[in-house]
N, C-alpha and C positions, 0 to 999 in steps of 0.2 A: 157385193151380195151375190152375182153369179155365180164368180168364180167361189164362194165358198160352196154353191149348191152343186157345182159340178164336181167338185172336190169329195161332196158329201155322196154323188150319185158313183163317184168312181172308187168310192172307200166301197159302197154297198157293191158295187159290181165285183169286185176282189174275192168280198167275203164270200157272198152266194158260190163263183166261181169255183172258193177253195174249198164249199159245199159239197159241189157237183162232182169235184175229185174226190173227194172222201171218201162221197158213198158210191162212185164207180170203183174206187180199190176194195171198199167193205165191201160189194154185191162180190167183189171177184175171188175175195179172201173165203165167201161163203159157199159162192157157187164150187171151188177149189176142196170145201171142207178143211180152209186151216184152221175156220173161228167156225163156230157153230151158234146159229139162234136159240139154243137150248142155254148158254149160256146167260143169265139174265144182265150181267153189263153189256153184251155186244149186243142181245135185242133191242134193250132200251135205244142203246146208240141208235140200230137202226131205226126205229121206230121214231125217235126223234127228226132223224134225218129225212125220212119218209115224208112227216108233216109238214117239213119245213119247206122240202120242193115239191111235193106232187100238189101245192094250186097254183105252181110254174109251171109245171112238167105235163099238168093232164090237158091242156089246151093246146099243146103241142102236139100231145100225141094221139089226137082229135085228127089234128091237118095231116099227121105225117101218115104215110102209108104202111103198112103191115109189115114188115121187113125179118117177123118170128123170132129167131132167139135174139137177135139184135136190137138195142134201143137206141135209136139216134137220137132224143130227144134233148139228152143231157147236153151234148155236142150243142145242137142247134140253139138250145138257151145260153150258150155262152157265148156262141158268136152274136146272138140277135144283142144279148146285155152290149158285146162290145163296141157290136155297132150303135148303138143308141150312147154310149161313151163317148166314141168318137163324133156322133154329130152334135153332140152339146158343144164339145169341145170345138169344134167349128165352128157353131154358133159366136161361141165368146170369143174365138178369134174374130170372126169377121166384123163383131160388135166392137171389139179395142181398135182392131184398124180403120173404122168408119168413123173411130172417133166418139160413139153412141155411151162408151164407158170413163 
C-alpha cells in the first residue's frame, strides 16, 4: 500500500514537473514573440497552465525574494516536489529493511 502511494506521489511529481517546463518554454516562446497571447489557442494554454501552478507557485514566491525579471520559483517547486520524492522514498526503504513491511 506504500509503495503504490509513493509511486502515485512520484507519477504526480513528473507531471507537475513536466508542467513547470512547458510553461517556462511558453513564457519564453512569448516573452521572444514566436507565439503571441493574441492567439486564442496559446492563451488558452497558457491560462490553463497559469491555474494549474500559481496555487504552487504563489507561496513560493511569497518566501522568495525579488530577484525582477527572474522567477525562481518554478526551479525551487521542482526541487522541493523532488525532495519530498525522495524522502518517501526513504521512508519505505527504511520500513522494508526494518522489516515493518
Amino acid at each position: 500500500m506504500l509503495l503504490a502511494l509513493i509511486q502515485i506521489i512520484g507519477y504526480l511529481v513528473t507531471i507537475v514537473s513536466t508542467v513547470v517546463i512547458v510553461q517556462f518554454v511558453l513564457s519564453l516562446l512569448i516573452a521572444f514573440n514566436v507565439v503571441s497571447l493574441s492567439n486564442n489557442f496559446v492563451a488558452s494554454i497558457w491560462q490553463s497552465l497559469n491555474l494549474i501552478l500559481d496555487p504552487m507557485l504563489k507561496p513560493i514566491r511569497k518566501i522568495m525574494p525579488d530577484t525582477g525579471m527572474i522567477d525562481f520559483s518554478p526551479i525551487v517547486l521542482i526541487i522541493g516536489l523532488r525532495i519530498i520524492q525522495m524522502l518517501l522514498g526513504g521512508l519505505y526503504s527504511d520500513l522494508y529493511m526494518s522489516g515493518a513491511l
